[in-house]
Every structure is written in structure tokens, then in C-alpha cells.
C-alpha positions in Angstrom: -123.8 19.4 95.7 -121.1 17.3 95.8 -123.5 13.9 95.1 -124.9 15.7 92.8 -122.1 15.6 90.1 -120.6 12.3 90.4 -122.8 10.4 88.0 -121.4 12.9 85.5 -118.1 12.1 86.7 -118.5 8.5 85.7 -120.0 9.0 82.7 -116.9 11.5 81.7 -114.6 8.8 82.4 -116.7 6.0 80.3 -117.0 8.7 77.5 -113.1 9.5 77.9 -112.8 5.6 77.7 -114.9 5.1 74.8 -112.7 7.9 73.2 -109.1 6.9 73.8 -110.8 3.0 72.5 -112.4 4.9 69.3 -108.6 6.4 68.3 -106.9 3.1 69.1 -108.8 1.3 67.0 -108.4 4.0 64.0 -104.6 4.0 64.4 -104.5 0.6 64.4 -107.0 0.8 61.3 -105.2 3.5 59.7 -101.5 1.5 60.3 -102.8 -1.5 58.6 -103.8 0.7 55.3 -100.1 2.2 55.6 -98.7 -1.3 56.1 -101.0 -2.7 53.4 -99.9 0.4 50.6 -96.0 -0.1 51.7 -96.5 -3.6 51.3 -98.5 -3.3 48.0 -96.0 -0.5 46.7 -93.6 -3.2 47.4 -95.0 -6.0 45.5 -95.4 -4.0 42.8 -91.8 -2.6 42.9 -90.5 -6.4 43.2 -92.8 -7.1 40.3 -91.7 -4.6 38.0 -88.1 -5.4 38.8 -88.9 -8.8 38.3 -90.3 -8.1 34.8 -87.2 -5.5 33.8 -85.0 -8.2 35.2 -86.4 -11.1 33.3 -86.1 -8.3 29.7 -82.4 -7.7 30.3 -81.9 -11.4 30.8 -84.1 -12.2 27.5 -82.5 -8.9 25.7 -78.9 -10.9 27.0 -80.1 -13.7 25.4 -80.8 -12.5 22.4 -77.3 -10.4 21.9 -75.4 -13.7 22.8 -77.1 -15.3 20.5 -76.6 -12.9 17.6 -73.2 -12.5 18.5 -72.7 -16.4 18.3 -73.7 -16.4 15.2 -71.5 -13.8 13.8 -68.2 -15.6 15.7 -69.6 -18.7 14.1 -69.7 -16.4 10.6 -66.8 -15.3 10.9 -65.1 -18.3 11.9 -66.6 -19.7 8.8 -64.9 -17.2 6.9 -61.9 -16.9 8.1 -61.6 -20.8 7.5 -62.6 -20.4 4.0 -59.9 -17.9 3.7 -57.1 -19.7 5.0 -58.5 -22.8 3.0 -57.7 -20.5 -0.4 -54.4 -19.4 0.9 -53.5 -22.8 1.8 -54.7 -24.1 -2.0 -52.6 -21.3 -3.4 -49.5 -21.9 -1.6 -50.3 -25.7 -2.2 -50.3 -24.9 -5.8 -47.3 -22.9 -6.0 -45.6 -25.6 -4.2 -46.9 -28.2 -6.7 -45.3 -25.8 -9.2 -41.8 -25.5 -7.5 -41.7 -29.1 -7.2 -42.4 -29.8 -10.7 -39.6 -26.9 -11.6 -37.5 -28.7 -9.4 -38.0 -32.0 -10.8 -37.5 -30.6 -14.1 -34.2 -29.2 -13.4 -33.0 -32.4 -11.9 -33.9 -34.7 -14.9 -32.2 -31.7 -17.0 -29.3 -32.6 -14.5 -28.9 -36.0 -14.9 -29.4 -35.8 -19.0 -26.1 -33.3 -18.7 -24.6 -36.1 -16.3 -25.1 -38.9 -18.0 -24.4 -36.8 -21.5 -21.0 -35.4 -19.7 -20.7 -39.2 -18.2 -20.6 -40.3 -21.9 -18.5 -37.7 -22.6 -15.7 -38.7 -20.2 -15.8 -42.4 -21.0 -14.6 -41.3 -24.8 -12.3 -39.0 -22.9 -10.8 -42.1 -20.6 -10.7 -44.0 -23.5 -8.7 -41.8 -25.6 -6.1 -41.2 -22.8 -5.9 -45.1 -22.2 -4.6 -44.8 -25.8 -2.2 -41.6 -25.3 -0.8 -43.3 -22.3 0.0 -46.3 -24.6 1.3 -44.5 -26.5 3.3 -42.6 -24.8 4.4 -45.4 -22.5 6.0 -46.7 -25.9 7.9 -43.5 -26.4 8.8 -43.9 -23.2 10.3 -46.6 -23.7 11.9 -45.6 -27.0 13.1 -42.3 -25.8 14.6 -44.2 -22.9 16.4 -46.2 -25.4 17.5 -42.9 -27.2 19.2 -41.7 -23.9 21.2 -44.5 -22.8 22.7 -45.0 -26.5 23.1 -40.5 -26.3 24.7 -40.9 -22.3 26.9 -43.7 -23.8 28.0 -41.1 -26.9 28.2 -38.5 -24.3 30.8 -40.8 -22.5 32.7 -41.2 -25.5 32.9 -37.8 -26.6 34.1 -36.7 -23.3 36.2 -39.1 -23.2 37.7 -38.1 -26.5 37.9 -34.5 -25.5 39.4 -35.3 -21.8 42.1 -37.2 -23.5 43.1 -34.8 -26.5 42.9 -31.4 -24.4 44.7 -33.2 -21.3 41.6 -31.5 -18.9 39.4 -33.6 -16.7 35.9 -32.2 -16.8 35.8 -31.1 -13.4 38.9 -28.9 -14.3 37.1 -27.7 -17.4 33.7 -27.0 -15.3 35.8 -25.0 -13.1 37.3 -22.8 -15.8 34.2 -22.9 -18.0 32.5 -21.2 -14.6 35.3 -19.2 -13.3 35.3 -17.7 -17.0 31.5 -16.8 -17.2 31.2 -15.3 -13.5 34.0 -13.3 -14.0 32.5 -12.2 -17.8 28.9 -11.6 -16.2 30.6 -9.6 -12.8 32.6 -7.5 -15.6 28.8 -7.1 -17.7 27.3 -6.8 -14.4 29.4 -3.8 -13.5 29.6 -1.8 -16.5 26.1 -1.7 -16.7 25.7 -0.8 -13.3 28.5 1.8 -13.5 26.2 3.1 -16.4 23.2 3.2 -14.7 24.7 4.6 -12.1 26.7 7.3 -14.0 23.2 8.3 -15.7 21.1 8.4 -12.3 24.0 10.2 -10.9 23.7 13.2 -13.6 20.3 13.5 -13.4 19.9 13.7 -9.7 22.8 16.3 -10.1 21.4 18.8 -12.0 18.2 18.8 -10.4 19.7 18.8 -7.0 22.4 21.4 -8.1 19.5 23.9 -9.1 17.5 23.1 -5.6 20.7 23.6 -3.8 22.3 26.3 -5.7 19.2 28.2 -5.3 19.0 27.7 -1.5 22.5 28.6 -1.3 22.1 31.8 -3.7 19.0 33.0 -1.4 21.0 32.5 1.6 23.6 35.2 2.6 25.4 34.8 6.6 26.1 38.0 8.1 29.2 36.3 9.4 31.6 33.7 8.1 31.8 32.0 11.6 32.4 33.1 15.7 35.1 31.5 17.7 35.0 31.6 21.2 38.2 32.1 22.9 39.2 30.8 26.5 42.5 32.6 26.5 42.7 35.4 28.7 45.3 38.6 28.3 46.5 40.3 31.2 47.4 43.8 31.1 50.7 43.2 33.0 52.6 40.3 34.7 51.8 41.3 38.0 48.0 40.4 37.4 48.7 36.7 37.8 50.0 36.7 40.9 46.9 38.7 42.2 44.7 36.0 40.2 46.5 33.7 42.4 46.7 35.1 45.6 48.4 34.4 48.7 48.9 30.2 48.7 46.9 30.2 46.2 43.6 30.9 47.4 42.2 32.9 45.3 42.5 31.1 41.6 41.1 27.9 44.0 38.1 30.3 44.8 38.0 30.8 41.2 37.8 27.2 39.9 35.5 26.2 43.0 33.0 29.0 41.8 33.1 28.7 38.2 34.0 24.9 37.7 36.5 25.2 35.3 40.6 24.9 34.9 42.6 28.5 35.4 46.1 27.4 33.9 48.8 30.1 34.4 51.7 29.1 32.2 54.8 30.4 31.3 53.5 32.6 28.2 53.6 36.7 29.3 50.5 38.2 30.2 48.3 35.1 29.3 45.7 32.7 31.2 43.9 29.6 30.0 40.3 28.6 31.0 40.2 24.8 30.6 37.2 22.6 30.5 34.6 20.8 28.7 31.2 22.4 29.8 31.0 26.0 27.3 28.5 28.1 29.8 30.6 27.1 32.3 33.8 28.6 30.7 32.2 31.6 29.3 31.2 32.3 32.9 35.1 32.0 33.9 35.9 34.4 31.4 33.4 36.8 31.9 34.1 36.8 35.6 38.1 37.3 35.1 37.3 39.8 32.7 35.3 41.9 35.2 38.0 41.3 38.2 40.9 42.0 36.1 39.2 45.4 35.4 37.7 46.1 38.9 41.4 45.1 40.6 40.0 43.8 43.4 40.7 39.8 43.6 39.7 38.1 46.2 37.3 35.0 47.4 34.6 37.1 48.6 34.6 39.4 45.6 35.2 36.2 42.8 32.3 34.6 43.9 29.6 37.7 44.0 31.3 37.7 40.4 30.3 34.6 39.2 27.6 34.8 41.1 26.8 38.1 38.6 28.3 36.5 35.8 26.0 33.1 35.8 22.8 35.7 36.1 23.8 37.7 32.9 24.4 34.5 30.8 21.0 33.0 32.2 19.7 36.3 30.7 21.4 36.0 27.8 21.1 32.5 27.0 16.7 33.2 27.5 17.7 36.4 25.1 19.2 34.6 22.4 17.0 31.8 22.2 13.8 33.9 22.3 15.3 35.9 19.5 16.1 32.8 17.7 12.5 31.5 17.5 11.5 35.1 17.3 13.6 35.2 13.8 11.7 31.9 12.1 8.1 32.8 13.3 7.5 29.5 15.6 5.1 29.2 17.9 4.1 26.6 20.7 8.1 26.2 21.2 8.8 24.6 25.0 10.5 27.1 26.7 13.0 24.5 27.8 13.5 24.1 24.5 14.4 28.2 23.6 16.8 28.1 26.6 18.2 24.5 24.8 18.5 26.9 21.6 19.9 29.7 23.6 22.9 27.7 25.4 24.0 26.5 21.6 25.4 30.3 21.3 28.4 29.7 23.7 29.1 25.6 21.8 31.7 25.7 18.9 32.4 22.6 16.7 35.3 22.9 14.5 35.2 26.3 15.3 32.0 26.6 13.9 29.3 28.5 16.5 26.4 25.9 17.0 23.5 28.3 17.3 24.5 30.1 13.9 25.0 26.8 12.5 21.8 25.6 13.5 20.3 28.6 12.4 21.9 27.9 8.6 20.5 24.5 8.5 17.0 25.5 9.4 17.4 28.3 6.7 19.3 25.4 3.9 16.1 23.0 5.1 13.3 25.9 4.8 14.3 26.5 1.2 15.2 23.0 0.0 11.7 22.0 1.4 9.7 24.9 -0.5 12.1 23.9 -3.5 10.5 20.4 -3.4 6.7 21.6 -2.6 7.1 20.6 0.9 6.1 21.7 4.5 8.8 24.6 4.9 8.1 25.2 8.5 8.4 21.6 9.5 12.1 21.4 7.6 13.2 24.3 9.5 11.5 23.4 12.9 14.0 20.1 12.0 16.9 21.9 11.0 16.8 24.8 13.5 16.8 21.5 16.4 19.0 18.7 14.9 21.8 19.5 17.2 19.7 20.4 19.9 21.6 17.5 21.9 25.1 19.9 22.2 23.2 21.9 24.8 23.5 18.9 27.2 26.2 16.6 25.5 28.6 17.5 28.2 26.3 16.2 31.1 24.2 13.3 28.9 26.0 10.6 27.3 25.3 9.4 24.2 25.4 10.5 20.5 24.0 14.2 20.0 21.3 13.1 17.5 19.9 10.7 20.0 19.7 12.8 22.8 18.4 15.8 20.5 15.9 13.0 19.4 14.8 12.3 22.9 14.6 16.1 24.0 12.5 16.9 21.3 9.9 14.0 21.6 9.7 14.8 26.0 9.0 18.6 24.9 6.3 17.8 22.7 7.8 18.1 19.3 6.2 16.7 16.2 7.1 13.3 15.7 8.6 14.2 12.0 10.6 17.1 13.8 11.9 14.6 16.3 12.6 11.7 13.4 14.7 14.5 11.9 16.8 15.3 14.5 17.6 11.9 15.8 18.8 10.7 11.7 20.9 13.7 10.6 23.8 11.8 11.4 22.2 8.0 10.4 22.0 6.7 13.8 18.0 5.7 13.4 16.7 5.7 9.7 14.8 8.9 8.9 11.1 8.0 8.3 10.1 10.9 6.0 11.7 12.6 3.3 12.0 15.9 6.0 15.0 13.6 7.6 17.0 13.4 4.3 16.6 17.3 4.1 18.1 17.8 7.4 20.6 16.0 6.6 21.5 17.5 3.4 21.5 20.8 5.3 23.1 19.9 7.5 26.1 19.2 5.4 25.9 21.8 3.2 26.3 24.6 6.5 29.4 22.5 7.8 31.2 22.2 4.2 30.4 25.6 2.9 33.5 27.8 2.9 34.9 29.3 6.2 32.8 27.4 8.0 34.6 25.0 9.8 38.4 25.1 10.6 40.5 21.9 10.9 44.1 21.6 12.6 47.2 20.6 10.4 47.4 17.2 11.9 43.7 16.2 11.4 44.3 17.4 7.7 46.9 15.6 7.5 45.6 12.6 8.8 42.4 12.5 6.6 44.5 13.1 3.2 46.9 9.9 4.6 43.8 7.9 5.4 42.6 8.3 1.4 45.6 7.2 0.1 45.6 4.3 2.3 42.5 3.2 1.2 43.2 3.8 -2.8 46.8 2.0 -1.7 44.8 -1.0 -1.0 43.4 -2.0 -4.4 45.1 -4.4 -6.7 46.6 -2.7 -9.9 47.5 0.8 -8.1 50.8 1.9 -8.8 50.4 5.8 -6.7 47.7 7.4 -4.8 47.8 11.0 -4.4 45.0 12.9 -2.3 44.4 16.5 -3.8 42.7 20.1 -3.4 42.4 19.6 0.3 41.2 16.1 -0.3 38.7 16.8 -2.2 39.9 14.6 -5.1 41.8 11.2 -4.6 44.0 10.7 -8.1 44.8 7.2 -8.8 47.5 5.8 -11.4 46.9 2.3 -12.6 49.3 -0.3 -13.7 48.6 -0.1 -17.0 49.5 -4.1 -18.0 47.7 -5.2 -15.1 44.5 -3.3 -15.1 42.5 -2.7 -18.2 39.7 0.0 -19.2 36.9 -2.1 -17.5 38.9 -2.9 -15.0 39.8 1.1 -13.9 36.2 2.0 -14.5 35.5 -0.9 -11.6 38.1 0.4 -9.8 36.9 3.6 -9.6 33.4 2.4 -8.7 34.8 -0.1 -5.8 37.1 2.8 -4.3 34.4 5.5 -4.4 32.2 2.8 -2.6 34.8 2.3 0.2 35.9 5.7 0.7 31.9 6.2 1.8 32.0 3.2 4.0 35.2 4.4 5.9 35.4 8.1 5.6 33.1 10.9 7.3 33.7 14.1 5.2 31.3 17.0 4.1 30.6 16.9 0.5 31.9 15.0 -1.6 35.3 13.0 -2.8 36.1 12.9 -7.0 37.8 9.5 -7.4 39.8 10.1 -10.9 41.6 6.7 -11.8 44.3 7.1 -14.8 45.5 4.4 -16.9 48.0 5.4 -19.8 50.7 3.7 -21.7 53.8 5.9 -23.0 56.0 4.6 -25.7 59.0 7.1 -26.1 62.0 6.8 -28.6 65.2 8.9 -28.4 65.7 9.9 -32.3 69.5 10.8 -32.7 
């Protein structure tokens, strides 16, 4: 059985053989078609990218070429623009020039006419200067025969008045200066006369209205550094045993305690004001208590110095309270508040400055002016007292300098420094201080003066009036107030005492510090008297 099936067997495997030959051959007959479509697909892909290829590159073509000939259109254009513009300006330029040149020959016709012109001129001045050289010539002439005349005539005149004419140059001149000073001065002295009467009734209304509105409470305060004792005894306590006490006393207070011979009285001496009101208040206070000694004297002062700290703050604040300031330095209100415990003359400062803040507020709303910034001045012009005693230097100054380092207006602080004329004042608000200034110290019961100051100051005004030429007597009047002058009559004539009044008013200024003013009266008379019998 076996035998039997192996020529099937064979033929199997030739048919199986045949097979697997029959499908290689139609794969590889089938991959060829695919390989010959892909390829074909791909020539005609290459082909029709040829083709678009070779349409954008003839389409490219074409647009450079239009757009060459629109750059070469407008090129064209452009040129024939700027060809026209170029023609115009060309043209305008042609004009220009030919307006130019016009304007030149116009120029050199008005050169040539002027030219002509001048040449007529020249020659007419070639004939003026001969002329004139021959008047020259004739005038000199003229003046040597007139200087030769001259000659004789003063030699004539030199010999029949017996003067040389130096001489008679020199009384000639001495005559005419002393006829133009004397012309000179009575006009002045009537200028002066007439500008002094109208400045004096308008300033006598401004002033006599300030002074009308104006009304102190008090004349004046004085502060006194005498002491009474109640009994004789008290001194001796003041002074203790070897004297230790009344040293305790000066030690603390920095003042002078002088026990004289005078019953039941001490002195306080010494320059600084708080200083000595502290003494006083302090011995006032142990005098009363009883009980003197070092310990006790200085928890006194100690006390005392407190309460005039206090008060000094107190016064000032009320001060600036009383005239409405504001944006005062507090050093300042203390300054303000250490002026109630300075005198001059007598005269308390802080009521004084008080008047001339008052005087200056008035006088400035008189004149239309700031009224706050003429009392600010006045209220601070001797703000410089406060600390005169340990800063030298003149008051005004120092006031000056206080005011400017605490912030004061400069006007304020102008003000201050020239109420006594030691800077000039720079605004009209200085001249006001001033003014009120002298108006508080002169008006009456405001200041008091010793006998031998008085004294002094009427013998200093006659000395001066003494010193003119022509005086015969002097006499200082109404608490020299007035200076009365009697003239040698022979000597001195009207013009003469009206100078003379003018000159001696002028001097008396220069010399003299008073408050208000002097009346120079100068009298010239002539008395003829017969005795009938």
C-alpha cells in the first residue's frame, strides 16, 4: 500500500512546485504593474509640476515686465516734473536777477547823481573855507589890535584906581561869592521855611491824631532798688554773724547789698534789672518771714528767680496777647517780657515799647500803610535792652540782630536796627519807628532827667549859639526847648540873622541828641533913647 501512493506523492510535490512557480511569477508580474503605475504617476506628477513651474516663471515674467514698464513710466514722469519745477524756479530766478540788476543800476544812477552832488558840495566849501580862512585872518587882526586896547585900558584903569588886576579879580570874586552865598541862602531859607510849614501841618494832624487816640493808663513806673527796713536791728540780721549772710545774699542774687549810714534803709546795686528785682523780691520776703540765713536766702532766690521766670513769660505773652500777633518766637515774648523790669530815664521799657508800637500802628494807618508791620517794629525796636547788659554793642544793633536770628520780617528787623540812625532805614516803616519813638520819650511825664544833666544840656546850647560871629547873649529857655539869641546889631544885618538862625539850628542837630524839637529865635534890634528934660 505503501508503493502504491508514492507516484502521487511526486506528482503533489511537482504540482506544489508548479504552484509556488505560478505565484512567483504573478507577484513579480503584479510588482512590475505597481512599479510601472508609481513610476507613471510620477512622471506625470514631475510633468505637471514642470508645466505649473514653467507658468509661474512665464506669469513672473510677465509681471516684471509690466512693472518695468510702469518704474520706467513713472521715472519718466517724475522727470518731467522736476524738469517743470526746475524751469519755474529757473524763471523766477531769471526774474530776481533782473530785479536785482535793476536795483543796482537804480543804485549807481543815485551814486553817481549824489556823487555829482557832493562835488558842487566840495566845491562850495573849498570857497567857504577861503573864505573864512580870510576872516580868519582878519579877525585875527581884529584881536591883536582889541588885546593891545585891552592892555591899554587896563593899564589906564590899574594906574588911576591904584589896584593891580589880580587885586581887583580877587575883590571882584570875593564880592560875587559872598552876594551869590547871601542869594543862595535866603532862597534856601525860603524853601526851606515853605517845605517846613507844609510838612508841619500835615504831620501835625497825623501826629496829633495818633496822640489824641492814644491815652496811657499810667504816666510812667519806676523801679526802685531801695529797700526800708522796719527797724535798725534788721540790718544787722541782713548781715549776720561776720558777715555771712549779706555775702550769701550777693553770691545768690549777683547783685551789690550796700548798708549805709541812712536809718532803716538798704541799697541793691547793679547793672543787670532781673537780677536786682530778684534781690529785692528776695529781701522783701526774708525781711517779712524773719528768718535770715544762708540756707533760707538761697531757697529764696531760688523761689524768687522762678516767680520772675513766670512773670517775665506772663507779661510778654500778654504783651503780644494785647496787639493780636501771631508766629512771635517765643524767645522773643520772653525778650518782650524781661523789658518790664528795664527803666531808661525812668521811663519803664516794656510800657514804652508798648507806646511806640501804638504811635507807629496809628501813624502807619494815618499814611495808608501796613499797620501791623509798624507796630510789630515799634513794639521790638528796643528789643536789644533785654540783653544790653550781657551783649555789647548799641541797642538798635543788637535788637537788629535778635530780630533777623528769630525770624522777623526783614522790614521789622530794618526798623529796629535804624530807630536810632545807626544803619539807614530801607523803608518808610523805619522813619515811622523812629518818629514814635520820639514822640513816647518826649511826651510829658515820660522821662525824668537829673538837675545836673539839665543843666548840662541848657549850658551845652548856649555854648554852641556862643560860638557864632555877631552874638552878643545866648540864653537857653522853657527847659531848653528854645535857644534865644541877641545879635550885635552893627555887625550882623537882617540877612545875616536870618543865616544865622539857619547855621545854628543846623548845628544844634549835628551836636545835640534831644526829643523834639529846639526853636532857635535870633533878635536883632536897635534902640535910640533920649532923656527929654
Amino acid at each position: 500500500m505503501f508503493l502504491c501512493h508514492e507516484p502521487f506523492k511526486e506528482k503533489d510535490k511537482e504540482m506544489s512546485g508548479f504552484i509556488e512557480f505560478t505565484v512567483f511569477i504573478a507577484g513579480t508580474i503584479i510588482g512590475a504593474l505597481v512599479a510601472l503605475i508609481y513610476f507613471l504617476s510620477k512622471k506625470k506628477h514631475l510633468l505637471q509640476t514642470k508645466r505649473a513651474t514653467q507658468n509661474m516663471l512665464k506669469k513672473a515674467k510677465e509681471e516684471e515686465d509690466q512693472m518695468r514698464r510702469e518704474a520706467q513710466l513713472d521715472l519718466k514722469n517724475e522727470l518731467y516734473k522736476k524738469r517743470s519745477e526746475f524751469e519755474i524756479e529757473a524763471q523766477k530766478a531769471r526774474v530776481e536777477v533782473q530785479r536785482l540788476q535793476n536795483k543796482i543800476q537804480k543804485r549807481e544812477d543815485t551814486i553817481e547823481h549824489r556823487e555829482g552832488v557832493l562835488d558842487e558840495l566840495r566845491r562850495d566849501l573849498q570857497q567857504k573855507e577861503r573864505d573864512l580862512s580870510r576872516r580868519l585872518d582878519i579877525l585875527a587882526s581884529n584881536e591883536s589890535k582889541i588885546k593891545k586896547l585891552y592892555e591899554e585900558l587896563v593899564s589906564k584903569l590899574e594906574h588911576l584906581s591904584g589896584v593891580k588886576r589880580e587885586e581887583a579879580k580877587r575883590i571882584l570874586f570875593e564880592s560875587l561869592q559872598k552876594e551869590v552865598k547871601l542869594t543862595n541862602q535866603k532862597w534856601l531859607a525860603k524853601v526851606e521855611e515853605e517845605t517846613k510849614e507844609t510838612a508841619k501841618q500835615k504831620a501835625v494832624g497825623i501826629l496829633a491824631s495818633a496822640m489824641q487816640r492814644y491815652l496811657p493808663e499810667q504816666v510812667t513806673l519806676h523801679s526802685s532798688s531801695v529797700i526800708h527796713l522796719p527797724n535798725e536791728e534788721m540790718k544787722g540780721r541782713i548781715i549776720g554773724k561776720e558777715g555771712r549772710n549779706i555775702k550769701a545774699l550777693e553770691m545768690a542774687t549777683g547783685m551789690e547789698i550796700v548798708i549805709g549810714d541812712t536809718p532803716e534803709i538798704i541799697t541793691i546795686s547793679g547793672f543787670n534789672p532781673i537780677r536786682k528785682e530778684v534781690a529785692k523780691r528776695a529781701l522783701d520776703k526774708l525781711i517779712r518771714d524773719g528768718r535770715i540765713n544762708p540756707t533760707r536766702i538761697e531757697e529764696t532766690v531760688a523761689k524768687c528767680e522762678e516767680e520772675i521766670d513766670a512773670t517775665i513769660l506772663e507779661m510778654g505773652q500778654q504783651t503780644v496777647l494785647e496787639f493780636g500777633f501771631s508766629g512771635m518766637h517765643p524767645e522773643i515774648v520772653k525778650l518782650l517780657g524781661r523789658l518790664h523790669f528795664r527803666t531808661s530815664y525812668t521811663q519803664n521799657q516794656l510800657v514804652h515799647s508798648k507806646e511806640v508800637g501804638y504811635f507807629a500802628r496809628m501813624i502807619a494807618s494815618e499814611l495808608g500803610l501796613d499797620p501791623q508791620i509798624a507796630a510789630r517794629g515799634g513794639l521790638l525796636h528796643d528789643i536789644g535792652k533785654a540783653v544790653s547788659a550781657e551783649v555789647e554793642g548799641p541797642h538798635a544793633i543788637i535788637g537788629g540782630d535778635l530780630a533777623k536770628e528769630y525770624g522777623e520780617d526783614p522790614i521789622v528787623v530794618n526798623a529796629i536796627a535804624a530807630h536810632h540812625e545807626e544803619v539807614p532805614p530801607i523803608s518808610i516803616y523805619g522813619f515811622i519807628v523812629h518818629l514814635a519813638d520820639a514822640i513816647s520819650a518826649s511826651r510829658p511825664g515820660a522821662r525824668k532827667e537829673t538837675l545836673s544833666t539839665y543843666i548840662k544840656r541848657l549850658e551845652q546850647l548856649e555854648e554852641i549859639a556862643n560860638t557864632f560871629d555877631g552874638v552878643k547873649k545866648a540864653f537857653a529857655l522853657q527847659a531848653g526847648r528854645e535857644i534865644r539869641v541877641i545879635v550885635q546889631e552893627d555887625t550882623v544885618d537882617d540877612s545875616k540873622a536870618e543865616l544865622l538862625a539857619h547855621d545854628l539850628a543846623k548845628k544844634v542837630e549835628e551836636e545835640m541828641a534831644f526829643p523834639g524839637e529846639i526853636k532857635v529865635n535870633v533878635i536883632r534890634e536897635k534902640r535910640f533913647v533920649q532923656a527929654a528934660r
